[in-house]
C-alpha positions as CSV (number, residue, x, y, z in Angstrom):
1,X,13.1,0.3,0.4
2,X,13.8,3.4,-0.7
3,X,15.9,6.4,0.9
4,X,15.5,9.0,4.2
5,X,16.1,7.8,7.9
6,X,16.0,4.1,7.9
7,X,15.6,4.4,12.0
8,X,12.1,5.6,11.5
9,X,9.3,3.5,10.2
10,X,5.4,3.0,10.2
11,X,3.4,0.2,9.5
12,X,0.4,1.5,8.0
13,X,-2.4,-0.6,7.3
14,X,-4.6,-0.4,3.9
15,X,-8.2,-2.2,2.9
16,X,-6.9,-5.1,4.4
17,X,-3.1,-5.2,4.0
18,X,-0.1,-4.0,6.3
19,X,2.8,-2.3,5.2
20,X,6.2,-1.8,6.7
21,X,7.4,1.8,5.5
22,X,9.9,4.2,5.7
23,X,10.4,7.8,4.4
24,X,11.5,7.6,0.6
25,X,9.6,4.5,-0.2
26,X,7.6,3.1,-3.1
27,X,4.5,0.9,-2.7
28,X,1.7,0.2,-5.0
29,X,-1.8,0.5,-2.7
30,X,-5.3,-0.3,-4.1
31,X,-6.3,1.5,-6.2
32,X,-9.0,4.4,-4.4
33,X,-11.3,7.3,-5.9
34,X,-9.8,10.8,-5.6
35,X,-10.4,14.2,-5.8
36,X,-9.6,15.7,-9.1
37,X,-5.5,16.7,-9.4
38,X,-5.3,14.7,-6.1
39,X,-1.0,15.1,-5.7
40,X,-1.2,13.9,-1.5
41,X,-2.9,10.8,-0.2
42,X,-2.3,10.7,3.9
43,X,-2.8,7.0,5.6
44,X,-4.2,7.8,9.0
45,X,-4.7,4.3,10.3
46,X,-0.7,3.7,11.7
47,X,-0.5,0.6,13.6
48,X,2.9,1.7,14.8
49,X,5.8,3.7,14.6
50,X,9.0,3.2,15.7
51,X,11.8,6.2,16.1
52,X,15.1,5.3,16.9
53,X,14.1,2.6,19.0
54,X,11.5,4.2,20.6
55,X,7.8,2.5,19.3
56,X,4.7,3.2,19.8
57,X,2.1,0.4,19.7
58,X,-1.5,1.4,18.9
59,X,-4.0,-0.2,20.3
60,X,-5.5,-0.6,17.3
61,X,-3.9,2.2,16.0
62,X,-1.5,5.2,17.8
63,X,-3.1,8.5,18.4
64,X,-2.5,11.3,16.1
65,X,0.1,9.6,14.2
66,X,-0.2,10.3,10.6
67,X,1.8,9.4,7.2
68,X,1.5,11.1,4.1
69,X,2.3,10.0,0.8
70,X,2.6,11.7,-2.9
71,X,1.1,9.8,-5.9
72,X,3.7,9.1,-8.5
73,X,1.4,7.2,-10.9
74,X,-2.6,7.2,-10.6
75,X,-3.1,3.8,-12.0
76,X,-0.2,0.9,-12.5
77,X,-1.4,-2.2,-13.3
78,X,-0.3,-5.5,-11.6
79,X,1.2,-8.4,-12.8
80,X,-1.0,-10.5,-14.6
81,X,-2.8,-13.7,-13.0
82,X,-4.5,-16.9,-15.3
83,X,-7.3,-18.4,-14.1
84,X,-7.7,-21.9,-16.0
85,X,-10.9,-24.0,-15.5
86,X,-11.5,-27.5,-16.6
87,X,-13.6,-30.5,-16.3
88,X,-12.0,-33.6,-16.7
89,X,-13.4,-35.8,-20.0
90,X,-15.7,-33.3,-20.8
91,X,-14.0,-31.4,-23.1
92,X,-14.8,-27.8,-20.9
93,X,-11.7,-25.6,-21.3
94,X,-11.6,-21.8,-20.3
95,X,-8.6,-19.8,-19.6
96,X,-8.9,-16.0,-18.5
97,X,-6.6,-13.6,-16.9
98,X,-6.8,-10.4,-14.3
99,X,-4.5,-7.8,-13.9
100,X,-5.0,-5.7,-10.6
101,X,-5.4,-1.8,-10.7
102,X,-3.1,0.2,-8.3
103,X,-2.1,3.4,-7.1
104,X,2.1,3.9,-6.8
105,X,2.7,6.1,-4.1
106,X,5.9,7.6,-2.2
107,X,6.4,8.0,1.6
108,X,7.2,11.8,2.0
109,X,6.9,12.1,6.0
110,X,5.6,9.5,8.5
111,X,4.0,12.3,11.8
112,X,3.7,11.0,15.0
């Protein structure tokens, strides 16, 4: 994790994933369409947030709580995954490979 105040963190959720963050942090999300010289993306769907020990739970997510993020790189590509089918005595063979498309952002300020 990255730097700012450690007591304060989010977990933010995204097409399908959570995350645990904190101010200064790095995270590769999907990869989304944006507006052109998009610098900002803001997650608004904050499962929690906890200040200094304080948390708020949301139920499913906390009211007005917000956390914005700047895009460092607009496309990163994962780490790449082979796919190898076969059928036994049959002499079918075929080997591929994926790599995923993301978007590296940084957590400037988490807004409750």
């Amino acid at each position: 994790m990255g730097g700012g105040n450690k007591s304060m963190y989010a977990v933010i959720e995204d097409s399908g994933q959570q995350f645990r963050v904190c101010e200064g942090d790095v995270l590769d999300v999907d990869l989304r369409e944006l507006a052109d010289n998009a610098k900002k993306v803001t997650f608004d769907h904050v499962l929690l947030v906890s200040d200094e020990g304080n948390v708020k739970v949301g139920t499913p997510v906390v009211a007005g709580a917000k956390v914005d993020a700047e895009i460092i790189a607009p496309e990163v590509k994962g780490e790449k995954v082979h796919i190898f089918h076969w059928r036994r005595r049959k002499g079918s063979r075929t080997k591929t490979g994926h790599r995923q498309k993301y978007l590296r952002v940084k957590i400037t300020k988490i807004k409750t």
